[in-house]
C-alpha positions as CSV (number, residue, x, y, z in Angstrom):
1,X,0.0,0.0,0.0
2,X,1.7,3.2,-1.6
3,X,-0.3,6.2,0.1
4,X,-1.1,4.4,3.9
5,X,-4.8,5.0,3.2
6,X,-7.4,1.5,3.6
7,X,-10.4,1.6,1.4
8,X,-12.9,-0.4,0.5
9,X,-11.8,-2.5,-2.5
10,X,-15.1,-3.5,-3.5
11,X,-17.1,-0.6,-3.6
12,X,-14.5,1.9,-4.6
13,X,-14.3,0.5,-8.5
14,X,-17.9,0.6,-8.1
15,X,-18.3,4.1,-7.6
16,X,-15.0,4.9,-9.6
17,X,-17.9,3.4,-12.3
18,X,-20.8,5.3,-11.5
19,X,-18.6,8.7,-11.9
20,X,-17.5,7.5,-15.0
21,X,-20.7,6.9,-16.0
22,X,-22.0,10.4,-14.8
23,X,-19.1,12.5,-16.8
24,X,-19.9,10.6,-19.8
25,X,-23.9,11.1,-19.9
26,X,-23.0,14.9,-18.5
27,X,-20.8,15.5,-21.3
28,X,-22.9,14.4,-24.2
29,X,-25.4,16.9,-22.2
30,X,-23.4,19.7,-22.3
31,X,-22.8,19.0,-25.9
32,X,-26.2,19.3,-26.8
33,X,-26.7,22.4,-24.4
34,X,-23.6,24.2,-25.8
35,X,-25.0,23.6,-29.4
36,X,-28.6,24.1,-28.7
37,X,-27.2,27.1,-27.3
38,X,-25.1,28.5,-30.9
39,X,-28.3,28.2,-32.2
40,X,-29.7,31.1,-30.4
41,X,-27.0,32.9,-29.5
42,X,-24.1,32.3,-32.1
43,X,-21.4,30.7,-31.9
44,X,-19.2,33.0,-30.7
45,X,-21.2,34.3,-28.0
46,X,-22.1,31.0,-26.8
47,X,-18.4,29.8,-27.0
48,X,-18.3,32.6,-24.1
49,X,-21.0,31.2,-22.3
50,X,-19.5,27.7,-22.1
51,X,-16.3,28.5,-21.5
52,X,-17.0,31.7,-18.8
53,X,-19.3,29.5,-16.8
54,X,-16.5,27.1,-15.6
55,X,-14.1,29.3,-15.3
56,X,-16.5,31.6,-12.9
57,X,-17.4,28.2,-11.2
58,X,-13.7,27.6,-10.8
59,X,-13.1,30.8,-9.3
60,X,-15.7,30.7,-6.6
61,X,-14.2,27.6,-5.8
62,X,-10.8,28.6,-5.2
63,X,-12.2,32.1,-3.2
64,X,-15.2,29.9,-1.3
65,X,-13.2,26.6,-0.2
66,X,-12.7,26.0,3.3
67,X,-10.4,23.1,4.3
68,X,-11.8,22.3,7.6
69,X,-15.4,21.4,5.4
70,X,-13.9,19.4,2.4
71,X,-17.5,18.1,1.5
72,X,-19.4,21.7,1.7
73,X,-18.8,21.9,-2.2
74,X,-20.4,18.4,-3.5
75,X,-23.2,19.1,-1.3
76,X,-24.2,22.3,-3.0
């Protein structure tokens, strides 16, 4: 054991799975979204959209974190 840590061997492919799962579906969603989207918009204003929303989502992150409540963000 490389990092000390003991986890649950069984469910933790399991999960790794299901999170696989989840950024596959979500991405072929955001596709859509994102193209849906240039339709209204044009593409180079929707381009903006989909790239300003995770970099504002990224900011607040780094701003609103707080290491003594790891799990406050995946709550939200």
């Amino acid at each position: 054991m490389v990092s000390g840590r003991i986890g649950d061997t069984v469910r933790g492919p399991e999960y790794a799975g299901c999170v696989g799962r989840a950024g596959a579906i979500s991405a072929f969603g955001v596709i859509a979204f994102v193209t849906r989207l240039g339709t209204h918009l044009g593409k180079k204003r929707a381009l903006h959209v989909a790239i300003g929303v995770p970099m504002l989502g990224h900011a607040m992150k780094c701003v609103c974190y707080d290491p003594e409540l790891p799990w406050l963000p995946a709550a939200g």
